[in-house]
N, C-alpha and C positions, 0 to 999 in steps of 0.2 A: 329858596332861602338857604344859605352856605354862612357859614363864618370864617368870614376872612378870605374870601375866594381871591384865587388870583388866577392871572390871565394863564392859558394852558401854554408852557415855554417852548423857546423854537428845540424842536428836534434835530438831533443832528441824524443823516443819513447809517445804518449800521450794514455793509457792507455783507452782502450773501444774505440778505433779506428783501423782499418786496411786498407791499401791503395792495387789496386790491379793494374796493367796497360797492355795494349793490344794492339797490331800494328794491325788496321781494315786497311789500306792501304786508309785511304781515302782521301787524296788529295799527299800521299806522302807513302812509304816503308821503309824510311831509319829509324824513330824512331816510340816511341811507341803512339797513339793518342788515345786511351781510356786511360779514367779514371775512377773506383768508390772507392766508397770509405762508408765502412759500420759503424756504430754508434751499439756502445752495444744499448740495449735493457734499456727502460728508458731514454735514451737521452734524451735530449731537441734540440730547433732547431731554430733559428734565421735566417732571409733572408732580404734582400734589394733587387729594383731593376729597373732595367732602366723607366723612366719615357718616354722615344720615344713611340709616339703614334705609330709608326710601330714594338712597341716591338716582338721579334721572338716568335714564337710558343713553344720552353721551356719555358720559361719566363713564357708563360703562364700558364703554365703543374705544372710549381713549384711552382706559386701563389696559385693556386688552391690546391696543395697536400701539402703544407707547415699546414693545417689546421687538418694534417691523420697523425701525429707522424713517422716524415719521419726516415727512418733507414740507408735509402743507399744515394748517389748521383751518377749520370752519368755521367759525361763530356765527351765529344767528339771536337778534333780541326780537325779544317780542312775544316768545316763547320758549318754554320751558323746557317743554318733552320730558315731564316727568311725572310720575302716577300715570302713566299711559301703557303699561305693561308691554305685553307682545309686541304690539302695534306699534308701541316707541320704539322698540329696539330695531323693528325692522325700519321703520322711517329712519333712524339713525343710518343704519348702516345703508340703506337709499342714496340718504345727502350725500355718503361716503364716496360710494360708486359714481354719483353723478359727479360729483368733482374732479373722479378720478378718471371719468372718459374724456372731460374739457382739458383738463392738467395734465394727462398722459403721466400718470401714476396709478399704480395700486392701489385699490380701495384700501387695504391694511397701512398702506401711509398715510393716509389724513385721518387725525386726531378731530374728533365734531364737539363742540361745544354749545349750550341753549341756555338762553336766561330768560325771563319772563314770565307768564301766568301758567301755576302749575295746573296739570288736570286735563289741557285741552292737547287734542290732537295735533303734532307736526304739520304745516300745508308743507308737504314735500314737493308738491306740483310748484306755487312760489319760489319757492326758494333753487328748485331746479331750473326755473325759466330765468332765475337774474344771476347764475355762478356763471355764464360765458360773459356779462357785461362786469363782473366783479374781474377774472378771468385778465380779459382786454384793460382795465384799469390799474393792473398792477404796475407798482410804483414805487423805489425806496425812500421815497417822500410824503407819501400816505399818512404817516402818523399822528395827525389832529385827525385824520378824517374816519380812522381808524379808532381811535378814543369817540369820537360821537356813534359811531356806528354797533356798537355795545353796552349802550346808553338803555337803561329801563325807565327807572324813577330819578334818576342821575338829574340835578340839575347844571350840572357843568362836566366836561371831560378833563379827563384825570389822566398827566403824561408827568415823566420824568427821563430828563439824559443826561448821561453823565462818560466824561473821559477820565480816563486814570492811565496810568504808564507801567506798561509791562517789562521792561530792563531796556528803556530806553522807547518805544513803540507805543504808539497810541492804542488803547484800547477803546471802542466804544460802548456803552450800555444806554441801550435803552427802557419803557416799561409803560405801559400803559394798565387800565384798570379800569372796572365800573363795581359801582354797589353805594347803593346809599339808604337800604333797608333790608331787614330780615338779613342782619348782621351781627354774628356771632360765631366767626370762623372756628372751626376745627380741625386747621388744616392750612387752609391759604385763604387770599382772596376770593371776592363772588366770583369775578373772573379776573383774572391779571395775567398780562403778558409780556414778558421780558426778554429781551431778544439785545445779544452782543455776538461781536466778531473776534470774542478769545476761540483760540485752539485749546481744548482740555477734555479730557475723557470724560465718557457719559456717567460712572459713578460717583467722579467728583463734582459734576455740575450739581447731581443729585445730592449729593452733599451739601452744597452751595445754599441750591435753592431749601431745603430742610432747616437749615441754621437761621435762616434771612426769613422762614417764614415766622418761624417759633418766634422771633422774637420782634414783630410785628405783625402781621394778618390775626396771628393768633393773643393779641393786644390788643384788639380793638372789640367793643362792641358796641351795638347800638341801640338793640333790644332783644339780644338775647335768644335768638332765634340763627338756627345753624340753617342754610339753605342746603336743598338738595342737589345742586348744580354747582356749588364749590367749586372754581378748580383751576388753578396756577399753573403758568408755562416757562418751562426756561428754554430758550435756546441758544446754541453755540454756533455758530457757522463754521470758525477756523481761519478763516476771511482777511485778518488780521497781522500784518509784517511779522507783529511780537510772536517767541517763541513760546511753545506751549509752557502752560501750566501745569505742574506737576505738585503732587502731595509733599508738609514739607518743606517749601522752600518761601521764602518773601513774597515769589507773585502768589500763590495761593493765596499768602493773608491779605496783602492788599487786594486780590481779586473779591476774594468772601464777603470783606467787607463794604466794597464797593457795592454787592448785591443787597446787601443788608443795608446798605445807608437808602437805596432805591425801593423796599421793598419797605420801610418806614417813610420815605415821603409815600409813597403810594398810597398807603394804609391810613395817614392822618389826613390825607385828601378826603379818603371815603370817609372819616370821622365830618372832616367839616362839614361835609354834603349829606351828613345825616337826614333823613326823612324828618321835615319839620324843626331843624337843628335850628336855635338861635344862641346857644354857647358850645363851647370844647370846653369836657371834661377834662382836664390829666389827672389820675390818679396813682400820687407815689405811694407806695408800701416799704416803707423802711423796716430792718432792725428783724426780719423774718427768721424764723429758723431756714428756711428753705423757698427756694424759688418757686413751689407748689402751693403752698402758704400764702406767700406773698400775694400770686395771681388769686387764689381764690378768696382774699380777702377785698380784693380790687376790681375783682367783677360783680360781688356781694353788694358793695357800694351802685358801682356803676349800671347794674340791671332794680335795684330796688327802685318802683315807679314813686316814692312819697319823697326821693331823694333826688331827681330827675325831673319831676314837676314842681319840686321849692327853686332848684336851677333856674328853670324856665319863667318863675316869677320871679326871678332874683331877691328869693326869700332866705338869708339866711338862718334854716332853721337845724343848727346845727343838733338838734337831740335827731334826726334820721340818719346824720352818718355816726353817729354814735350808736345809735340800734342796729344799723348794719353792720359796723365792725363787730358788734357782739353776738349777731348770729349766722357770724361766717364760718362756726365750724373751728376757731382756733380751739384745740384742747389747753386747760389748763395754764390760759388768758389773763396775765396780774392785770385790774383795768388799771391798778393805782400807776403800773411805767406804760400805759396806754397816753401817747400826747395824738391829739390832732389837730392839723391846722389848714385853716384855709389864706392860700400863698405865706406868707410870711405870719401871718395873725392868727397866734395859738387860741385853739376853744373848747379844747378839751386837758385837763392836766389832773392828775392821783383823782382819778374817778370819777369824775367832774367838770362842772364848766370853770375853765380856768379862770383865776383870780384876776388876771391884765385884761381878760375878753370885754370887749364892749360890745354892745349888738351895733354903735354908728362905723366902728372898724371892721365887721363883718358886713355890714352890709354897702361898704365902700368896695371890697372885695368881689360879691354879689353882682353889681353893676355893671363889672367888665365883662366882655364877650367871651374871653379865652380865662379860665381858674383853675390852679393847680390846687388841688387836695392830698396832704401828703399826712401821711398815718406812721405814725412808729412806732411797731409793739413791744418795744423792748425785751426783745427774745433772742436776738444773733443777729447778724452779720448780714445776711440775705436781702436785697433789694428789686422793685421792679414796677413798672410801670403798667396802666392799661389805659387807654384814652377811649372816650366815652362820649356823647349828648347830651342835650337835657331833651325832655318830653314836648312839644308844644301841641297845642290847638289841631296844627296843620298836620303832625304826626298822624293820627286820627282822623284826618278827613281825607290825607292821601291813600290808606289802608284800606278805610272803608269806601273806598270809589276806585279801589284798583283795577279792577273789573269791568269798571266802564268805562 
């Protein structure tokens, strides 16, 4: 169940990339759950990543190898590899190795990534028997197959491509992504992968990708929960006619932003594909003192369950997002220049339900799939967005049968 799903777009090829994918059968047979994915030679290499003090044992493996000029990446769904202490880290660094004897690289170059059911053991025998048929499948046209292969609770794959013009020179950008539960990034995506063929140094990608995540991965949530396995890619090949990007100049900004336009579709994809999602939240915060303000009044909204399951009834019971605003921590909060409105139709105004509200104009509002909730606290200047869910039935029946 998705809101508003759309077909996954043609990919364009991004040059000094090949994607390759492999059915290890490991929590499932019917599709394919490896991924890697190899970088020409000179790449560069960009990473984000979960901030959970129980982050999984890839997480760690790629911190640590993100500093070795990585070439490849692993991904594996199906499993998590994390709360598995010793034993994860060395299954990590296994996969590492085994890829790196098929790929003729250094274990310290591939970056490992796990999504899945936390707690249980890596099959590292699996997933070693399917990287020479992942291996043999590489291909820079992989990328739909490459989006399913990442897939947990996902019910659709999640791609975006985009060209932009470096002084005259095509650039390409690509990005793929999975996550559509235990969504409350701090940091980046559950997993996302972005991959172009600009030429630009490893600290400015890192830059790139920083900026583009702030102001989507770290936007979105779904219920409030940060995963352990977090963790965002950028890569650069160099690949690219166009001249490098440098700090600074026009292609920087149009580059940044191109990252940041692809790292907000990516992010409102995993909103619509929410676990059990049958509307999108947007939630404006107008009028903030500060950008720090703004978000924590937008996630206040967006994680309170009584304001989330009126959504999913399409109830509009405007007294919950009025209780949220007021216990999100604003200090010294006038409620009387507090307005709220749902899309266009004010229902809260000087402390109260505003006088034009009708409950048939809210709940004409209610009934659409896609509502914008925008809040203004009359305090400054500051603005900011966070996109959100609502609750359903199915939320709850996917959670509690994840396991099986």
């Amino acid at each position: 169940m998705a809101v508003g799903q759309g077909d996954f777009p043609e990919m364009l090829e991004v040059a000094g990339i090949q994607l390759g994918t492999a059915c290890a059968g490991i929590k499932q047979t019917v599709r394919d759950d490896i991924l890697i994915i190899q970088m020409a030679d000179h790449s560069t290499c960009a990473a984000v990543f979960t901030r959970n003090a129980f982050c999984a044992a890839p997480v760690q493996v790629a911190k640590a190898n993100l500093a070795h000029a990585p070439r490849w990446l692993l991904i594996n769904s199906g499993n998590a590899n994390a709360g598995t202490g010793t034993q994860g880290m060395q299954d990590a660094l296994a996969s590492c190795a085994a890829l790196a004897a098929v790929a003729g690289c250094t274990a310290n170059q591939v970056l490992p990534f796990s999504t899945g059911v936390i707690g249980q053991p890596l099959p590292v025998e699996k997933i070693n028997a399917a990287l020479p048929s992942a291996v043999n499948n590489l291909s820079p046209g992989n990328w739909d197959k490459a989006a399913k292969a990442i897939m947990t609770t996902d019910t659709f794959p999640k791609g975006v491509s985009k060209v932009i013009s470096i002084e005259g020179k095509p650039v390409a950008i690509n990005g793929i992504a999975k996550g559509a539960g235990m969504i409350q990034p701090n940091m980046a995506t559950m997993l996302g992968f972005i991959a172009t063929d600009a030429k630009i140094k490893q600290h400015l990608l890192q830059e790139c990708l920083a900026q583009g995540v702030e102001q989507s991965f770290n936007r979105i949530t779904v219920d409030g929960d940060t995963s352990t396995n977090d963790a965002g890619v950028l890569m650069a090949t160099g690949c690219s006619a166009a001249p490098e990007i440098t700090r600074n100049s026009e292609s920087y900004m149009i580059f940044a932003d191109a990252i940041m336009t692809v790292c907000k579709k990516l992010a409102e994809a995993i909103i619509r594909d929410g676990e059990g999602a049958t509307k999108l939240m947007r939630i404006v915060v107008e009028q903030s003192l500060n950008d720090e303000e703004a978000v924590r009044v937008g996630k206040t909204i967006a994680h309170s369950p009584l304001v989330k399951t009126a959504f999913f009834a399409g109830d509009p019971n405007w007294g919950r997002i009025l209780a949220a605003v007021g216990r999100s921590g604003v200090e010294n909060m006038d409620i009387d220049k507090v307005q709220i409105f749902l899309d266009d139709v004010c229902i809260v105004k000087n402390g109260g339900r505003a006088d034009t509200y009708t409950e048939e104009a809210g709940q004409q509002v209610m009934n659409q799939e896609e509502i914008t909730v925008t809040v203004k606290l009359g305090r400054g200047e500051a603005c900011q967005e966070i996109l959100s869910c609502d609750f359903s039935y199915d939320y709850v029946r996917i959670n509690a049968e994840y396991r099986t």
